[in-house]
C-alpha positions in Angstrom: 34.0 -2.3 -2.0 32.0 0.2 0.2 31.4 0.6 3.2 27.7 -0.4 4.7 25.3 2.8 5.6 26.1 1.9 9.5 27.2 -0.6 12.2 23.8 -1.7 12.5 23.5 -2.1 8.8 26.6 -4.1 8.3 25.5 -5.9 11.5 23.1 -7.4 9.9 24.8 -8.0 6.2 27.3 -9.4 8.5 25.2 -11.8 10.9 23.3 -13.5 7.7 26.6 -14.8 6.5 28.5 -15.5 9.5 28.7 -19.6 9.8 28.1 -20.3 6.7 29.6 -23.3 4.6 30.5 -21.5 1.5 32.0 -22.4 -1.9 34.1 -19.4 -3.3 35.6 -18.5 -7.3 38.6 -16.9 -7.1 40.5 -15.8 -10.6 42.9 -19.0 -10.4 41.4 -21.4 -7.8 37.9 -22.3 -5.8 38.0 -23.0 -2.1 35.4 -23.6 0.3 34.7 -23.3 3.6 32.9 -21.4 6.6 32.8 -18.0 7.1 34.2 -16.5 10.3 33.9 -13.2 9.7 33.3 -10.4 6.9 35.0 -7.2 6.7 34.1 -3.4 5.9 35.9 -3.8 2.6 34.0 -7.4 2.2 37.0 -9.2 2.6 36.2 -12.8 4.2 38.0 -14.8 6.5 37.6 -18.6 6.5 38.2 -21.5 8.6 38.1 -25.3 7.7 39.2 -24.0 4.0 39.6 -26.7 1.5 41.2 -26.6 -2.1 42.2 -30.4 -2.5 43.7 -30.5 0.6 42.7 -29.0 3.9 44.5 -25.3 4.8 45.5 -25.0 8.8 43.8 -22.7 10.6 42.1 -19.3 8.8 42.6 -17.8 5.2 41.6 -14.3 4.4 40.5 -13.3 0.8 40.4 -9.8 -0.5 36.9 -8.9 -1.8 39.3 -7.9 -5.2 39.9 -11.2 -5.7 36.5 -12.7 -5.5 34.5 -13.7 -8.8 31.6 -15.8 -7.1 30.6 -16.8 -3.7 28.4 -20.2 -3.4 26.2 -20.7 -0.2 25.3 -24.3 0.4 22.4 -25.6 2.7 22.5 -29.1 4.3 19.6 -30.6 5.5 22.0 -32.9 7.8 24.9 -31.1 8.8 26.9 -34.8 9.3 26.1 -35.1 5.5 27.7 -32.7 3.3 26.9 -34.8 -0.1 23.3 -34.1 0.4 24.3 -30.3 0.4 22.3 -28.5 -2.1 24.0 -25.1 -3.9 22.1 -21.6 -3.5 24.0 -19.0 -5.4 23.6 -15.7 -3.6 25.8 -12.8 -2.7 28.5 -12.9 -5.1 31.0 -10.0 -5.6 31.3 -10.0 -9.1 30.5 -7.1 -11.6 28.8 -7.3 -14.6 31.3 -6.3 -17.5 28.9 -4.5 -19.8 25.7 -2.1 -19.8 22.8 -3.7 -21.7 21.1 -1.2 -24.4 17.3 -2.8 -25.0 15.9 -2.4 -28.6 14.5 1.4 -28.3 18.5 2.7 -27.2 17.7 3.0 -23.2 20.8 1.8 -21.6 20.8 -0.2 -18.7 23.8 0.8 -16.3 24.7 -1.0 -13.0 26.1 0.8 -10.1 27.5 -1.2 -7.5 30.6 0.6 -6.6 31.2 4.3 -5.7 33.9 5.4 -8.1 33.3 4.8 -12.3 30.2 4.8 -12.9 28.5 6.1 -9.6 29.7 10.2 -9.4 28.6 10.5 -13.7 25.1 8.6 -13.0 24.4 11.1 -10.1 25.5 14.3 -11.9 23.4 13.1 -15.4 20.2 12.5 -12.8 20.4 16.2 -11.4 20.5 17.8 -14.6 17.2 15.7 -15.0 13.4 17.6 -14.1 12.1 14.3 -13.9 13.0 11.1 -13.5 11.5 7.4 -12.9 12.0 5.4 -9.6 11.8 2.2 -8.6 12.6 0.0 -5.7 13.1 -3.5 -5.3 13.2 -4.8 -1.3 13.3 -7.6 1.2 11.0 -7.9 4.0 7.9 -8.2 6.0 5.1 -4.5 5.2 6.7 -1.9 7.2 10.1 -4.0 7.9 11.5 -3.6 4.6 15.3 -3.5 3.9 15.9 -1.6 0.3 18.1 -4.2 -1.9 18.2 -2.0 -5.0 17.3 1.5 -6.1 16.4 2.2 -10.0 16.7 5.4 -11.8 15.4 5.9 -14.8 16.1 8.9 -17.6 14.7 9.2 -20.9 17.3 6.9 -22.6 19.4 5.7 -18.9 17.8 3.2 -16.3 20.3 3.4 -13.7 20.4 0.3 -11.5 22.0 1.1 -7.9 23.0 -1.7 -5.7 22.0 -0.5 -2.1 23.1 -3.6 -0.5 26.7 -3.0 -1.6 26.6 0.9 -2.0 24.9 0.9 1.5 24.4 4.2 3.1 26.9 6.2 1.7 25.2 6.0 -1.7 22.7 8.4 -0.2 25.6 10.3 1.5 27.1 10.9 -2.1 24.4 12.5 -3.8 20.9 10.5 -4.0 19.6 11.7 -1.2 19.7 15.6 -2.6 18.2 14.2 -6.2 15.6 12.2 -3.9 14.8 15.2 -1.6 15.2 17.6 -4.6 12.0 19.6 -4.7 12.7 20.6 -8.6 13.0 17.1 -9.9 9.8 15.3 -10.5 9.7 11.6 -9.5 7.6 9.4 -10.9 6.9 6.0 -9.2 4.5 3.4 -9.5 2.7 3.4 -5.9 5.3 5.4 -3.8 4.5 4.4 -0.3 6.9 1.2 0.2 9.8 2.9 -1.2 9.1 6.3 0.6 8.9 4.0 4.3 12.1 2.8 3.4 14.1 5.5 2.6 12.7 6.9 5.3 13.1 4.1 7.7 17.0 3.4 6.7 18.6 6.1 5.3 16.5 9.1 7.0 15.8 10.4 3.4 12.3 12.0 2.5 11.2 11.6 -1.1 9.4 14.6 -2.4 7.9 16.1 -5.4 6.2 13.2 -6.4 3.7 11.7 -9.2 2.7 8.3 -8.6 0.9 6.7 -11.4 -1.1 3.9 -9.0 -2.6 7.6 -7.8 -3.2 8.9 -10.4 -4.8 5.5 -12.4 -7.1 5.2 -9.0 -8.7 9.1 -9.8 -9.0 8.2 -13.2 -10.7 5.4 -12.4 -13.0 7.2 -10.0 -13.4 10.2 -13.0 -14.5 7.8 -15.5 -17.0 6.0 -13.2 -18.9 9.0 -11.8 -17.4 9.3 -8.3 -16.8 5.1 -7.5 -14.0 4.0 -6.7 -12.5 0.4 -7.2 -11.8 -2.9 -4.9 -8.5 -2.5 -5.4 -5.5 -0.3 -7.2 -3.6 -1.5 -10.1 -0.5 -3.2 -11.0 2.2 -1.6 -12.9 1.7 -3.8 -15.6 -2.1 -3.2 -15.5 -1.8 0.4 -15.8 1.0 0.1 -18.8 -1.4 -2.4 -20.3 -4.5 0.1 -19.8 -2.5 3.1 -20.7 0.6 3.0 -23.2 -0.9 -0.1 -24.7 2.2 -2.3 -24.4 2.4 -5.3 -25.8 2.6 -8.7 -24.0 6.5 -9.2 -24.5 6.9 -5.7 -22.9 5.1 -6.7 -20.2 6.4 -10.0 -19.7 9.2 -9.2 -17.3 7.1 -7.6 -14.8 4.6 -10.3 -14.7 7.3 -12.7 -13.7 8.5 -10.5 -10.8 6.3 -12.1 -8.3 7.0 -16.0 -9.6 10.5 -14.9 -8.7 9.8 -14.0 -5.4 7.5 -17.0 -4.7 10.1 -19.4 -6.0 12.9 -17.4 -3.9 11.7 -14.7 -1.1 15.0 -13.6 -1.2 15.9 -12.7 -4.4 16.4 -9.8 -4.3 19.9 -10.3 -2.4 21.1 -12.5 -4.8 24.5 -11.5 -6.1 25.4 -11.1 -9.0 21.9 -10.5 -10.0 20.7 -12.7 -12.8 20.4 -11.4 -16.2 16.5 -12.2 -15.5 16.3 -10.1 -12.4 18.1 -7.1 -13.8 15.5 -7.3 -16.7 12.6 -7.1 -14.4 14.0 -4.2 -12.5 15.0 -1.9 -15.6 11.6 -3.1 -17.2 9.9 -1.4 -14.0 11.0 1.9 -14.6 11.6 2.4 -18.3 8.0 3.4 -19.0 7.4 5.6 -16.5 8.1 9.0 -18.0 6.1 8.5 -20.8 3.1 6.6 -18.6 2.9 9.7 -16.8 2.2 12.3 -19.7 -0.6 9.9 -21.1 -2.1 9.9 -17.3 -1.6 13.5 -17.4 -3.6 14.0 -20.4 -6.4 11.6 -19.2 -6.5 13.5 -16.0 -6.8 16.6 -18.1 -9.2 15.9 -20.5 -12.3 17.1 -18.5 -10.5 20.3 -18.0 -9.4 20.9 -22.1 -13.4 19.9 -22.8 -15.5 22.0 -20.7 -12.1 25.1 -21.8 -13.4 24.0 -25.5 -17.1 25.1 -24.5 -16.2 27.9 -22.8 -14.8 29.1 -26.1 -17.6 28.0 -28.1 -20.1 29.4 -25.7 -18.7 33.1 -26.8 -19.4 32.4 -30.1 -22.8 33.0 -29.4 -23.3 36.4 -28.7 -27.0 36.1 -26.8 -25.2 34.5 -24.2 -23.5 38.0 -23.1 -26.9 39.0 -22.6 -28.7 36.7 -20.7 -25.7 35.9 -18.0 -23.2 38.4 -16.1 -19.4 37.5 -15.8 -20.2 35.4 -12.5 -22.9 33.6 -13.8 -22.0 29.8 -13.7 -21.8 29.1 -17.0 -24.2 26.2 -17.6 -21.4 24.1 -19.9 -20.2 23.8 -16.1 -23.8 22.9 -14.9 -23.4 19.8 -17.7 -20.9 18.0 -15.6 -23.2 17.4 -13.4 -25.5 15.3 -15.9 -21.7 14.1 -17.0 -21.4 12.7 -13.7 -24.5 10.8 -13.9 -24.2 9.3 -17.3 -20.8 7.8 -16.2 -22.1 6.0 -12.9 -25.0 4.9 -14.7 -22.5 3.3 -17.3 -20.0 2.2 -14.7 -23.1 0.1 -12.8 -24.1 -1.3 -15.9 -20.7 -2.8 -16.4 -19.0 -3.4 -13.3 -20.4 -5.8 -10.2 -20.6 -3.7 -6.8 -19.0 -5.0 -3.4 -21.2 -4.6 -0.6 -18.7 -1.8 0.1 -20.1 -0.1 -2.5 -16.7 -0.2 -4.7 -16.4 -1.9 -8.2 -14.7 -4.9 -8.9 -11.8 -4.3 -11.0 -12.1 -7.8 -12.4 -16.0 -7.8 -13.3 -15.4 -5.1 -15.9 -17.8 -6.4 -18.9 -18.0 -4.8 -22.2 -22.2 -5.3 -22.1 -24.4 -3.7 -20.3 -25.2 -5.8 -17.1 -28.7 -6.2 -15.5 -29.7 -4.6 -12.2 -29.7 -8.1 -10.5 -26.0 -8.4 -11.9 -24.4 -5.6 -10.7 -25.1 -6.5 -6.5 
């Protein structure tokens, strides 16, 4: 296995599993027991092993021979029957890659030999590329769990808790920090603290579709902006027009966490989670060229009357070269039209912004809309 990003790191991978009563799958036989200690290689030493009958004093287990490791809680330590099983950071790999139904493979990367030094050479011949995060933690305390990658027919899923630091140190950090590959991410700010925060790495070049929804919003509205950004899920809803069994995954992300807050450290991820990860990247390379054309279109129209304009040969009379053109003096009346529709659809805050959620298809009264 390799080695964690830094002491501190493994410090703490090491101090959440230290005294734990632990069940663990080997190939040929199960033992359980408490964890004295875990090494770089994520070998584990037990005490007070059992397998039938009780082993004198410590066993070590090489982390090759591990298939599944089994935390137990106890609400009364006396009691062990009343233990109930949690299955979290196992050390076993899944087998196979998944290919979903439009041929984008789903690869995961938990070790850094195979599949790790071909993922990051396909990436950098890549000029842009879909990110994704998935992390543990209080805002601004986050610890990155997982790290997606997505190409137009790849989603590379990198385990970050296993890979640990020297991940970055092998060749993310120059496609992260690589100013001539685009990455596109779905509100970039928790992943870019993190990164950051951890691993010292500084994501750039950059288009985040949460961004760019929020100025189409404001476009579209005449200037207002609304109570609140978007999902991803609302913005591939609103955009790509995915169906509901596209979306589905993402929209039982957050159940997930509520049922478990720490989910994300669960290993080996279940077929579930690794669903919801690969489904949060997959669609955004083509999400971003339909935002791009939205957030064009203004430009192509008032282009498109510039050219009709000249069609009309008076106009070369009446107006010199530096003239503003008075297609350009419509986008003012523009503006006006589309805040007089936005207020007659959306409620205001008494901030002045427009509730995402009042959106009505009808016209709304001027008593409505306060």
């Amino acid at each position: 296995m390799p080695v964690m990003a830094s002491c501190s790191e493994e410090s703490r991978f090491v101090d959440d599993l230290r005294r734990r009563r632990v069940d663990i799958t080997l190939i040929d036989t199960r033992l359980r027991g408490v964890i004295q200690r875990v090494t770089q290689k994520k070998s584990v030493v037990l005490e007070d092993v059992k397998s039938g009958r009780k082993f004198p004093g410590v066993k070590i287990i090489f982390g090759h021979e591990i298939l599944k490791v089994e935390f137990t809680v106890s609400a009364d330590p006396e009691n062990v029957h009343e233990e109930q099983r949690v299955q979290m950071h196992c050390f076993r790999k899944r087998t196979a890659d998944d290919v979903l139904e439009d041929g984008v493979r789903s690869v995961l990367i938990d070790e850094l030999h195979e599949k790790f030094g071909p993922a990051v050479m396909h990436i950098q011949e890549q000029k842009v590329i879909g990110i994704g995060a998935e992390v543990f933690g209080p805002i601004a305390q986050e610890r990155l769990c997982w790290l997606q990658v997505a190409t137009k027919k790849v989603v590379y899923l990198f385990d970050i808790l296993l890979l640990g630091g020297q991940a970055f140190k092998n060749g993310l950090s120059m496609i992260l920090e690589n100013r001539h590959i685009l990455k596109v991410v779905h509100d970039c700010r928790c992943v870019s603290r993190c990164l950051r925060a951890e691993f010292r790495v500084h994501l750039t070049n950059v288009f985040d579709t949460q961004v760019a929804d929020l100025m189409l919003f404001y476009n579209e509205t005449g200037g207002f902006l609304p109570d609140r950004v978007s999902s991803l899920q609302e913005v591939l809803r609103l955009h790509l027009k995915l169906p509901p069994t596209d979306l589905s995954p993402l929209c039982s992300k957050e159940l997930h966490r509520k049922e478990c807050p720490e989910v994300w450290y669960i290993r080996p991820s279940p077929p579930a989670l690794m669903t919801v990860m690969t489904a949060s990247v997959r669609h955004l390379l083509p999400l971003r060229l339909v935002l791009l054309d939205a957030l064009m279109s203004d430009y192509t129209i008032l282009v498109d009357a510039y050219m009709s304009s000249y069609h009309n040969q008076s106009v070369h009379i009446e107006q010199s070269e530096w003239t503003l053109p008075a297609e350009a003096q419509e986008l003012l009346s523009v503006r006006q039209e589309r805040m007089d529709w936005a207020t007659g659809r959306y409620a205001l805050t008494e901030d002045g912004l427009l509730k995402r959620s009042s959106f009505n298809t009808q016209t709304r009264s001027t008593s409505d809309t306060r």
